[in-house]
Structure formats: structure tokens, C-alpha cells
N, C-alpha and C positions, 0 to 999 in steps of 0.2 A: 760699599764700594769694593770689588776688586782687585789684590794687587796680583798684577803678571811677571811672570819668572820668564817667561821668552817670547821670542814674536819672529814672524819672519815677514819681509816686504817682499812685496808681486808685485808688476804690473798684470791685467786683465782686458781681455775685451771679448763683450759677446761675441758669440759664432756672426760669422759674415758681417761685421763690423770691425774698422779698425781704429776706434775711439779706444785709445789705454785710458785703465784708470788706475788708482790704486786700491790694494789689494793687502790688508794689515791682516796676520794672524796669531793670535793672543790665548797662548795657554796659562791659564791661572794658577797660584801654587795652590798644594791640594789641600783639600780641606777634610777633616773626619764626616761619615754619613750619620747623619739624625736618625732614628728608626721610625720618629714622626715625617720624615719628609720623602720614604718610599713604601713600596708596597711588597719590599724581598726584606728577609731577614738579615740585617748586619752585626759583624761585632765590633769590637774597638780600634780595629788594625783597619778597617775599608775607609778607602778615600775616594773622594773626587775631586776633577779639574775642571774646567769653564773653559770652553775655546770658543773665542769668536772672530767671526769673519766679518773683521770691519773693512766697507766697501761694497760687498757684496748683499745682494738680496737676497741670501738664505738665512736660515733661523742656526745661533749660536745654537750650541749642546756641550752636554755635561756626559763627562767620562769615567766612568769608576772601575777603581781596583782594586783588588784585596788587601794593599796596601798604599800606602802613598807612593815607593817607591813606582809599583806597577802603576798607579792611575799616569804620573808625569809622563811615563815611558809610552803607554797606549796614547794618551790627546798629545802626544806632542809629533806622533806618526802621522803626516797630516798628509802622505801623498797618497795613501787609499782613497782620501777625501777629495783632494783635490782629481786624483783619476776620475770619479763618479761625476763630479760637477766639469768634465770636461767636455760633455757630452753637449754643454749647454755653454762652457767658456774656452776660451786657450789663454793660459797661464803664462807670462814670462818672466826671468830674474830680472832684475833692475838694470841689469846691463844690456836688456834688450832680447837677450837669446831666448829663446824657447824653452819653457820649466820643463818638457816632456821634449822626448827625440821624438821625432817622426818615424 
């Protein structure tokens, strides 16, 4: 199991639909890389985080960084993420407004 260090709440609805739903994002604290569990050379300082998009039908991913400091930093940037999956969603904060300006 998992523990998560941040999250942030959405509402969602597919494009041309205005069914909200919700939209939970979950970045895990980070954890040191196996060198059994990739296929790139690591040393003792790389990390990674687990972010997942619960709500959504896309597949969670796993973020690594040189060190833990940088993995938090890059999975918890989540609005590159969220720009690419807009293509297919539009995003709101809880209060209703639009997570992206027009």
C-alpha cells in the first residue's frame, strides 16, 4: 500500500458532456529505485513517486528523480498532465471555475 503526501480535488467532464465528476490526484512520497525494478542504471540518491488519477480512465505513472527531493517536485507538476488529457477532458476546481483560462 501506498502512502500519499498530497492530492489535489477536481471536478471533470468529458469533452461535450456536462456530467462532473470527481477527479482525485495522489502523489506518493518517494521512494529509493531497485536497480532490479528498471532497465537505466541507478544509484542510492534516485527516487520515485506514484501519481495517480483516481476518477479517471487513464493509467497512474511513476516519476523518478535523481533524488527524492526532485522526484516530489517533477509528479507533483501535474498541470502539464492535466494540459495533455484536456484534449479529451475540461478540468474544474471544486468551486466550479475552470482549472484552465480560456
Amino acid at each position: 500500500m501506498k502512502t500519499y503526501i498530497a492530492e489535489r480535488h477536481l471536478f471533470f467532464t468529458e469533452k461535450q458532456s456536462t456530467h462532473k465528476r470527481n477527479l482525485v490526484i495522489r502523489v506518493s512520497t518517494p521512494q529509493a529505485v531497485d536497480q532490479s525494478t528498471v532497465k537505466f542504471p541507478v544509484d542510492e540518491a534516485m527516487a520515485v513517486c506514484y501519481v495517480q488519477l483516481d476518477g479517471l480512465d487513464e493509467n497512474s505513472f511513476e516519476v523518478f528523480g535523481t533524488d527524492s527531493l526532485q522526484a516530489v517536485n517533477l509528479a507533483s507538476n501535474v498541470e502539464p498532465i492535466l494540459k495533455r488529457l484536456s484534449s479529451k477532458y475540461d478540468f474544474f476546481w471544486i468551486t466550479g471555475e475552470p482549472y484552465f483560462e480560456s
